[in-house]
N, C-alpha and C positions, 0 to 999 in steps of 0.2 A: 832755594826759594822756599820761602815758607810756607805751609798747605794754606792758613790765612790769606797770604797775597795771590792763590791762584783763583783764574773766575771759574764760578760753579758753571757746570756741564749746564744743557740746555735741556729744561724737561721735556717740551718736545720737538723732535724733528722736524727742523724747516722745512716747510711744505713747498712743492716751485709752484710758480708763479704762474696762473691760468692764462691761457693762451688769448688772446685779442681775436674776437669775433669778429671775419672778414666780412665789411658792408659790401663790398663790390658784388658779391652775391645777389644780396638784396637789392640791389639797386638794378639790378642787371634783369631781376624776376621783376620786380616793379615797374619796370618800363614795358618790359613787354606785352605785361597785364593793360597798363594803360596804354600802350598800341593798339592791341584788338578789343579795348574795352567794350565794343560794339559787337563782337563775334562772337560765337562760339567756341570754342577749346577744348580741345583734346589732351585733359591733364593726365600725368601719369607718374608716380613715385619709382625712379629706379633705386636699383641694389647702392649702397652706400661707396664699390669698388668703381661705381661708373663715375663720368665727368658730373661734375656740380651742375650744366645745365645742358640738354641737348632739348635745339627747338627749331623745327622749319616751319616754316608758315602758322597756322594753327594749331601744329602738334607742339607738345611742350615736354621735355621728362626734366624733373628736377632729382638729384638724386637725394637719397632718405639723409646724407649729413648734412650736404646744402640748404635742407628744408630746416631742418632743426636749429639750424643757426642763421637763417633768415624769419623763423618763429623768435629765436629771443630778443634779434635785434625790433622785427616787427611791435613785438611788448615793449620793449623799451620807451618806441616811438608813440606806442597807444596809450600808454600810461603817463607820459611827461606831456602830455596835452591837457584842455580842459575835458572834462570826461560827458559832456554832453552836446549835442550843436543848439544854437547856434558858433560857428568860430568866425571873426569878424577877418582875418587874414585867410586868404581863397587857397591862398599856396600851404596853408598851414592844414586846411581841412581835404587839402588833394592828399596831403601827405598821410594821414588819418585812416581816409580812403585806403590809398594802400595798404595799410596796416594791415585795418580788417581783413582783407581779401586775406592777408597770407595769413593773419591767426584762422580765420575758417579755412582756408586750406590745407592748415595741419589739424585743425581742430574743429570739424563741424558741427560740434557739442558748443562752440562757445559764445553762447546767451551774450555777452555784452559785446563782441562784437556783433551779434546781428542786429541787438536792441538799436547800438549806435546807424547802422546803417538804415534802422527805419526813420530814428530819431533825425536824418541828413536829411529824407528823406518828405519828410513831415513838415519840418522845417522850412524845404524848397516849396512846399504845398503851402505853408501858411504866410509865405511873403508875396501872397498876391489874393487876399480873402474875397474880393472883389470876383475870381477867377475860379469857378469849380474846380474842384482839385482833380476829376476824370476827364477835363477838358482839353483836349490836346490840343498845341497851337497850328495853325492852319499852314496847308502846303507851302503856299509859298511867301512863308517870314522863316525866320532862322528858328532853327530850335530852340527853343527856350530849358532853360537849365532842368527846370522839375522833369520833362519832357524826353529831356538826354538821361538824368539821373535816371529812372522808370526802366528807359528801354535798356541801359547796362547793367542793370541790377537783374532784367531778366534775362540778360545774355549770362549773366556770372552767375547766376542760379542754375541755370541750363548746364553749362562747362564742368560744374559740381558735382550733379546729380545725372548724367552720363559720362561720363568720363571713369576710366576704368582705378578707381582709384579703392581703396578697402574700406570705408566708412560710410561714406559723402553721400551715396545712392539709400543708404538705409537710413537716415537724419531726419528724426522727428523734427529739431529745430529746423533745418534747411525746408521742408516741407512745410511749414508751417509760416514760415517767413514768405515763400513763395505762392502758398494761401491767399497771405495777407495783401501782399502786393497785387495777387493778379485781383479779388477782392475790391479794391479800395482804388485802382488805375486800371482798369482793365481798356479804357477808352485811349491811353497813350498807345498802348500797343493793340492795338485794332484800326490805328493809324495805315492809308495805304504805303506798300511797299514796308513797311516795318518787321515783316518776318521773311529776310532771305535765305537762302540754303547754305547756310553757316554763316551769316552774318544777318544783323542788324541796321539797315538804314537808317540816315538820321531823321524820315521824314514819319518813319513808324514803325510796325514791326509785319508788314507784308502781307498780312492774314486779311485784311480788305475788311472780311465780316466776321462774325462772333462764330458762325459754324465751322470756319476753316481754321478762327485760334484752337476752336475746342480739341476738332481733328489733331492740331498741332503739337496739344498738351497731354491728348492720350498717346503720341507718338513718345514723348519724352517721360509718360512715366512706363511707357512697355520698355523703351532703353534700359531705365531704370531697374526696374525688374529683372532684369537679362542678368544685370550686374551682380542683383543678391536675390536669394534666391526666398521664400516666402515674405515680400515685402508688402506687408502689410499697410503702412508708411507711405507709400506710392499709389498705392490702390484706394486707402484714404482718400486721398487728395484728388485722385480721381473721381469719388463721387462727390465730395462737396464744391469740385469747379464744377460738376454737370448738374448740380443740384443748384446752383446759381440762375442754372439758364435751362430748365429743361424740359421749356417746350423748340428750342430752337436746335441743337441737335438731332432731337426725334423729327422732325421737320425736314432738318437738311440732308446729313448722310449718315443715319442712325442704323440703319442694317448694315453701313459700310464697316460703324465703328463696332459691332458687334460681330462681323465678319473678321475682323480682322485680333481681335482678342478671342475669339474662339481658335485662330490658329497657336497664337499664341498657347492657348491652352493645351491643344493636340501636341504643341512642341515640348512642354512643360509639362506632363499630366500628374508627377508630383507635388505640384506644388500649389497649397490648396488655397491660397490667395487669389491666384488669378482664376479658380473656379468660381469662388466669392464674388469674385468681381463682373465676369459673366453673368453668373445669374442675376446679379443687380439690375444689371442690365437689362437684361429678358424681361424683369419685369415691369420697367417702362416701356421700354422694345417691340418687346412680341407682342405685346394687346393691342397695341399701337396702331403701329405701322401696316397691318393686312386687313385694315378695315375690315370690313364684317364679317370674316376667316378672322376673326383675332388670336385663335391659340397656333394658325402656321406656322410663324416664326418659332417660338419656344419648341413647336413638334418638329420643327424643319430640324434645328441646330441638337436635339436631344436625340432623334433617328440617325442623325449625322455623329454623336458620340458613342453611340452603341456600335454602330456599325468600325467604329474606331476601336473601340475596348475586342468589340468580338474575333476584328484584323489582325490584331498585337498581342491579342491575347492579356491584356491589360489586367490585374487588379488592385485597386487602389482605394483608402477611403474617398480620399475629396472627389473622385468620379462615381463614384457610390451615393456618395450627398447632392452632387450636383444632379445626378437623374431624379434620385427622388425629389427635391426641392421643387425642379421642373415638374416633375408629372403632378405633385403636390397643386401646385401653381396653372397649370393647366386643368384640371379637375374642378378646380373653385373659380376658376376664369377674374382672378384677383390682379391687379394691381396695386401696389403701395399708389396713396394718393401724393401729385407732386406738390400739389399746394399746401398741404402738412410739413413736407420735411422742407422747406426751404426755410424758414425761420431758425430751424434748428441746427442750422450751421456752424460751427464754431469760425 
């Protein structure tokens, strides 16, 4: 045979053929999600050697290859859509729905899904202009979609942001979305029976009054916290919801909520956010709250950290700053005014 009639060699070596991304994954996470859309979840990333999903009740672990290939097929689906709502097919924007959940599930950084989810969101709000968008519909009619959409969106923020997961708890965007939402509906979920102990009723979110959401929202950003450790992020968010409302907290159970982040802090004395956060505190708090004793409080809970540093033997900056801030604070019989910072909310 002549060297002319043989075929030239292949410059390069054929590559094989990429493996077919199992949907039955996603499909399988996707259903469960919208199962307890209404609850609470306990997510959790296992090692890549475990089963693709292990879930009883409210607890969920997906393992970390499962997740990454229900992230591309999730893209897939988020990207062959129109890339804004309204979507006129319901089955089309349930499926959308989904999506997001599982891109911010691997990715609580990612801006266009949470944008989409306001924009669902917004959308349910402007198809009844007639109807305040904080207005929740009355016990006994059926839940109305904006209504439902609200109360999952605060269950799926929740699930996020405790749940023992490596990012989710420290996410500016997730925090900032949750902002916005509690923000702009805070009256869907101030619905009675709408905040049950891991779940969500459809009639509202259980918290009755605004002093027991607030309770409810320092409870999930001290979770938070647990999770990562100087989270700035969470403590944020914690005074701009209570800078919302903050004569009704100090009203209702403000020595509780300052009670209960002072232990917080005794558990934690590294970590100089949640001193931050304390003293914020104190300083609507303690002037407060002991009527014409106004420095008690601040002298109660700083006598009570000394006496902790001097037990343990403790030294630390952020409890170095925290005493002096307070004795600072107590000396000048100061409080920040609230009616200042509320405007200045983001």
């Amino acid at each position: 045979m002549s060297p002319s009639s043989a075929s030239p060699p292949p410059l390069l070596p054929s590559l094989p053929k990429p493996p077919e991304i199992p949907s039955s994954t996603y499909t399988t996470l996707t259903t469960h999600l919208h199962t307890h859309h209404l609850s609470t979840l306990s997510l959790e990333i296992l090692p890549s050697s475990s089963p693709p999903l292990l879930h009883d009740n409210l607890n969920l672990g997906i393992s970390k290859t499962a997740l990454i290939q229900s992230f591309l097929v999730a893209r897939e689906v988020f990207l062959s859509q129109p890339p804004s709502p309204p979507i006129p097919n319901p089955l089309h924007a349930q499926k959308i729905n989904s999506a997001t959940k599982i891109l911010l599930l691997y990715d609580p950084e990612h801006l266009s899904a949470a944008n989409w989810r306001k924009r669902h969101i917004s959308h349910l709000a402007s198809r009844n202009p007639s109807s305040p968008a904080n207005k929740p519909c009355a016990q006994d009619a059926p839940a109305a979609p904006l209504h439902l959409a609200v109360l999952e969106e605060w269950a799926f923020l929740t699930s996020l942001l405790t749940s023992p997961l490596q990012r989710h708890a420290k996410s500016s965007t997730l925090w900032w979305h949750r902002c916005w939402l509690v923000r702009n509906y805070i009256n869907h979920l101030l619905a009675p029976d709408s905040i049950a102990e891991g779940s969500v009723s459809q009639s509202g979110s259980g918290a009755g009054d605004l002093s027991a959401f607030l309770r409810a929202e320092m409870d999930v950003v001290l979770q938070a916290a647990e999770r990562h450790t100087a989270n700035y992020h969470a403590f944020h968010y914690g005074r701009r919801v209570l800078r919302l409302h903050p004569g009704v907290w100090i009203c209702g159970d403000g020595e509780g909520v300052v009670e209960k982040v002072r232990r917080w802090c005794f558990a934690h004395p590294r970590d100089g956010s949640g001193w931050g956060f304390l003293a914020f505190l104190l300083r609507y708090e303690g002037l407060v709250v002991d009527g014409g004793e106004e420095k008690g409080l601040i002298g109660k809970v700083s006598d009570q950290t000394r006496e902790f540093v001097t037990a343990v033997g403790w030294k630390g900056e952020s409890v170095e700053w925290f005493l002096r801030e307070m004795d600072h604070t107590a000396k000048e019989a100061y409080a920040i005014p609230m009616e200042s910072t509320v405007g200045g909310i983001g």
